[in-house]
N, C-alpha and C positions, 0 to 999 in steps of 0.2 A: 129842172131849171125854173119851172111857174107855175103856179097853180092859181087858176083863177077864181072871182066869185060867181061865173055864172059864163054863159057863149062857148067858143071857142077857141083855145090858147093857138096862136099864131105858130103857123110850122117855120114860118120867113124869121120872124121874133127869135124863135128857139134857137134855130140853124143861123143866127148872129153872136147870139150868147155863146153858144158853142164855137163859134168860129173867134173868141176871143182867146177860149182857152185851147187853141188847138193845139199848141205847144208841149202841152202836158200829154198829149199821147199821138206820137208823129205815124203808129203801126194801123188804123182803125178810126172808123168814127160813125156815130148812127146818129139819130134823131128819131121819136117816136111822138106822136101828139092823139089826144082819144078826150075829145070836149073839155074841160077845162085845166088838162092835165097837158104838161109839155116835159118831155127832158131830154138830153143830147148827152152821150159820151165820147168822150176823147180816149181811145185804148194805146196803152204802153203795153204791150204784150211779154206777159213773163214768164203765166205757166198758160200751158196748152193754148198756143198763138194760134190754134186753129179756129175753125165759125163755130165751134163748138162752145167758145168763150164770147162770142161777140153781146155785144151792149151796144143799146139797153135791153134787158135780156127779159123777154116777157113771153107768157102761153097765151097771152090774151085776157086773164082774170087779174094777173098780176103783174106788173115790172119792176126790176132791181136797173139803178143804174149804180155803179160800187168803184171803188179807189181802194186798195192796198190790197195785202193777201191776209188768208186765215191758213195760221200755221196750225191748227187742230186740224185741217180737215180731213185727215187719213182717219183719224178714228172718229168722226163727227160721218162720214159715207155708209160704215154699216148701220147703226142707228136709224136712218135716214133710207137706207135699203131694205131695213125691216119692217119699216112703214109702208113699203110699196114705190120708194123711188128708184125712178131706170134713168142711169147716168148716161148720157152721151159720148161725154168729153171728160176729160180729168182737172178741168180749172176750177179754182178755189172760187170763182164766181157762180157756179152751177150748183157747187155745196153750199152755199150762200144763200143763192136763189131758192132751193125747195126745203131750207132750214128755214126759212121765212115765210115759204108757204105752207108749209106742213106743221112744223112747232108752233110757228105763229111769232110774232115780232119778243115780245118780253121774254119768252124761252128763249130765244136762239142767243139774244143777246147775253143772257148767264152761261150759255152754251160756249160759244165763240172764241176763241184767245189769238189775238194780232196785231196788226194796225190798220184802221178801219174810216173812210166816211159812204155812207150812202143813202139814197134816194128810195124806199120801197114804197108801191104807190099798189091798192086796194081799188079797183077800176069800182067791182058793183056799188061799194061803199064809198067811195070817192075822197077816199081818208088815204092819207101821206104820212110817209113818216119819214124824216130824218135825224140818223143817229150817226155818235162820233166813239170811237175807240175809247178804252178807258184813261187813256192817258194824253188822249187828244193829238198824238202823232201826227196823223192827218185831218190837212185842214176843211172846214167845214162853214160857210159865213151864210148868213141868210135875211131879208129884210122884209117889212110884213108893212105894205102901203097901201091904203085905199082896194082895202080888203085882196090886195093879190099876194100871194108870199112869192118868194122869187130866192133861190140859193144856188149857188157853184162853190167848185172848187178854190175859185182867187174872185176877189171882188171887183174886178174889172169887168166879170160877165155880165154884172150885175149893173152896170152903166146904159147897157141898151137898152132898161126899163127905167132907171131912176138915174138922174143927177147922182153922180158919187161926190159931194163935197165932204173936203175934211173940217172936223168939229175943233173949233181955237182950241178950247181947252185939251181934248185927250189927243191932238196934235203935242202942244204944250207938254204933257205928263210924258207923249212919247219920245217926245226930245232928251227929255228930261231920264231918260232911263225906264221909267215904271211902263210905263205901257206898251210894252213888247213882253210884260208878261202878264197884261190881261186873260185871262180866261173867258171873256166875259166879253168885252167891249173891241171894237176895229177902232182906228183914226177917223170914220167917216160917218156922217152923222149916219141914222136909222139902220147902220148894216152892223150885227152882230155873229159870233160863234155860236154855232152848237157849243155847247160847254162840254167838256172832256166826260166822258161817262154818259153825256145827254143824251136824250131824245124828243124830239121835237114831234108831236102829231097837229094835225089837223084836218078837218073838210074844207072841201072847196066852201070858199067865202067866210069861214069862221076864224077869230084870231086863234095862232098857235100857241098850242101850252107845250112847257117847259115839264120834262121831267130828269132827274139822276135815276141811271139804272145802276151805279155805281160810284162809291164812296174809298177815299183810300181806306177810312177805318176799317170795310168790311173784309180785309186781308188782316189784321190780327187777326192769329191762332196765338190761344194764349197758352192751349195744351202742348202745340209745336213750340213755340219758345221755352216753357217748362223743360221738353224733352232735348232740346239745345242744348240748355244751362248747363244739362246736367250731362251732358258729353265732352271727353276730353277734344282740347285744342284739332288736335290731331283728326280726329273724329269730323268735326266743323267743316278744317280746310278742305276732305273728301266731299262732305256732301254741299260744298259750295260747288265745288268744280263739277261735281255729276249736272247740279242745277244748271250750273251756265255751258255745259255742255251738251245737255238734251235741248238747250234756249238757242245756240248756235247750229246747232246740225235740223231744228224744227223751221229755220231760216235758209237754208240751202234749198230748197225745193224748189230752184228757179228752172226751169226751159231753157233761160237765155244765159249766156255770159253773167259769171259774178266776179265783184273783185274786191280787193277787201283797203280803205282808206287806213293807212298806218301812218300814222302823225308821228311815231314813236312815244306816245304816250300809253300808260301802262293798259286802261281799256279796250284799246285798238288793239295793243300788242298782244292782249290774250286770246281775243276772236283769231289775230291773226295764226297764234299758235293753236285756238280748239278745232279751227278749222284744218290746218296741217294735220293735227293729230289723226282726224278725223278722216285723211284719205284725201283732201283735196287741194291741188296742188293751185291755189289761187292768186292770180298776180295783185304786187302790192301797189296802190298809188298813195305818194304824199304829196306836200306843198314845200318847194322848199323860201319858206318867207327871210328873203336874203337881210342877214343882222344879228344882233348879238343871241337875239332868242329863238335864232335856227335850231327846228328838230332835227335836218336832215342826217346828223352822226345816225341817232339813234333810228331812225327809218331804216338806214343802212348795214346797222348792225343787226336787227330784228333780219332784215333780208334774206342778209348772211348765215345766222343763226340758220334759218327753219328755209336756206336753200331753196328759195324764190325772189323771181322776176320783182324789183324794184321800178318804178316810171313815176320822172320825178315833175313837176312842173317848178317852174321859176318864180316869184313872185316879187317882186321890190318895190317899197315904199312908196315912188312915184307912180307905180303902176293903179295904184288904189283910183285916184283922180278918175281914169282913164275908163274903169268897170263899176264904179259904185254908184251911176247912176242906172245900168241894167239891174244890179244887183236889188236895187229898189224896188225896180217897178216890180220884181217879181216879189219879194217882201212885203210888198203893198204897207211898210210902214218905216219909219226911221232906223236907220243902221246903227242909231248909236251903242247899243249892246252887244250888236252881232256884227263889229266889222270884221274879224276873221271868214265871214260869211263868205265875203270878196275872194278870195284866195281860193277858200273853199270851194268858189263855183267853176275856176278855172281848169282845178285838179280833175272838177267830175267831166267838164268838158273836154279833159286829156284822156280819160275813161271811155266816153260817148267816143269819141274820134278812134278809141281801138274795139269799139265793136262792145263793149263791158256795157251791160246796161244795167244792173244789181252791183250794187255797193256796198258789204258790209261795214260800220261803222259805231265803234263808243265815242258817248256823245258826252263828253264831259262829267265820265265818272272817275277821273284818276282817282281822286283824293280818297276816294272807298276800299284802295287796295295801297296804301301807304302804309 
């Protein structure tokens, strides 16, 4: 949550910041502070909802405060047990935790494959680090004032240390469409991203540097495409679907309730089939947005197909009014690119209401499978 130049980081300070995002994890919650160092976790509990997962997770040399899951971590445990670590508990945050104490921060993160933001904080060295998944999934904002940095998960935490004013201009651009796909910049002046692949270090009182521990270019294999080319059609279609079916069953490893969002579009529709293939009988939720560009046939027919529970939510034109200024505050930026968002949050709250707390969802890749 803070990291200060010097004294001691406020436990009152911390456990306010914390108490902005408590939303984001209604199961859990800690707060830990050691002289200039503060951070608080909000837990949604997914895998291993025991004290075995609790945050912020620290032996005393070291603390992880962490947000998503690492879908390696079954084969990231022996590695990690070879070196001498004794697991507790089986949450993806304890694999987390002593990959970063043991490999050290730069390894684990070439290590790791998921959706990822977190806090690891270096007590004897007083060195922090924040890093963000490579594709920036989850979010990560952070702002660097009068030598204190200060980061959460949404930037409203960040109000109980600084003024959050929004900036005219990247207000402007986000009205305007572009600034909802900043990588880089928020609407509010001095509070920025971890940038997708980043890493953020610093010590108490020194400005943070920026680095990529990941670049898209570094995923060409140009030997792998060679060996593509030169494979019949036929060939392709299999080892697509091996791919994105070791990518959806490396996603199943929840604890809690999963469900899978089917819009009836073709994305949704294949998770919702790798995962039926795959043995699990997961209930479907869509939106049904009442008008000419209703998915819900095709929701329905996807149901039917692959013989599961359909739960549909309602949506209608007028209702937009009525949610799209919750929908904001939690956006913390302009809807104008992401009004389906509205809809969207309704469905997950018809989810949350039956106990589903894991959503599978494609996120606007039809046009890749036309």
């Amino acid at each position: 949550m803070l990291h200060a130049p010097s004294g001691v980081a406020s436990p009152q300070l911390v456990e306010r910041m914390a108490t902005a995002l408590r939303h984001r994890g209604p199961d859990d919650a800690g707060v830990l502070t050691d002289g200039p160092f503060g951070v608080a976790h909000a837990r949604l509990s997914i895998v291993d909802p025991s004290t075995a997962g609790y945050q912020p997770m620290s032996d005393g040399r070291f603390t992880l405060a962490y947000n998503g899951e690492i879908y390696n971590q079954a084969s990231l445990r022996p590695v990690l047990e070879a070196r001498g670590v004794r697991f507790i508990g089986h949450s993806d945050t304890e694999t987390l935790f002593h990959a970063l104490r043991v490999l050290g921060v730069p390894e684990t993160l070439r290590a790791v494959r998921g959706m990822f933001a977190f806090a690891f904080y270096e007590h004897e060295q007083q060195q922090l680090h924040l890093c963000r998944d490579r594709f920036g999934i989850k979010p990560l904002y952070y702002t660097w004032r009068s030598g204190t940095l200060a980061w959460g998960s949404e930037i409203k935490a960040l109000r109980e240390l600084h003024p959050c004013r929004p900036d005219p201009f990247k207000t402007i651009l986000s009205i305007a469409g572009g600034g909802n796909n900043s990588h880089r910049y928020s609407v509010f002046e001095g509070i920025v991203h971890v940038p997708p692949g980043g890493h953020v270090s610093t010590r108490a009182g020194e400005a943070p540097k920026v680095a990529l521990y990941f670049s898209l270019t570094s995923m060409l294999d140009a030997a792998y495409r060679r060996e593509l080319d030169g494979m019949p059609y036929e060939e392709i279609t299999r080892e697509l679907a091996r791919l994105m079916a070791r990518s959806v069953d490396s996603m199943l490893m929840s604890d809690a309730p999963v469900g899978v969002l089917a819009s009836g579009g073709l994305d949704s529709s294949l998770i919702a089939a790798l995962s039926r293939r795959a043995g699990h009988s997961l209930p479907l939720y869509t939106s049904e947005v009442v008008g000419q560009y209703s998915e819900l046939a095709d929701a329905q027919a996807l149901a039917a197909h692959l013989d599961l529970p359909l739960h549909t939510s309602r949506f209608a034109p007028a209702a937009l009014l009525d949610h799209i200024v919750a929908c904001t505050w939690h956006h913390e930026s302009p809807l104008i690119e992401n009004l389906s968002g509205v809809p969207f949050s309704q469905v997950c709250l018809l989810a949350r209401d039956h106990g589903v707390k894991v959503l599978l969802s494609g996120e606007g890749a039809d046009e890749l499978f036309r």
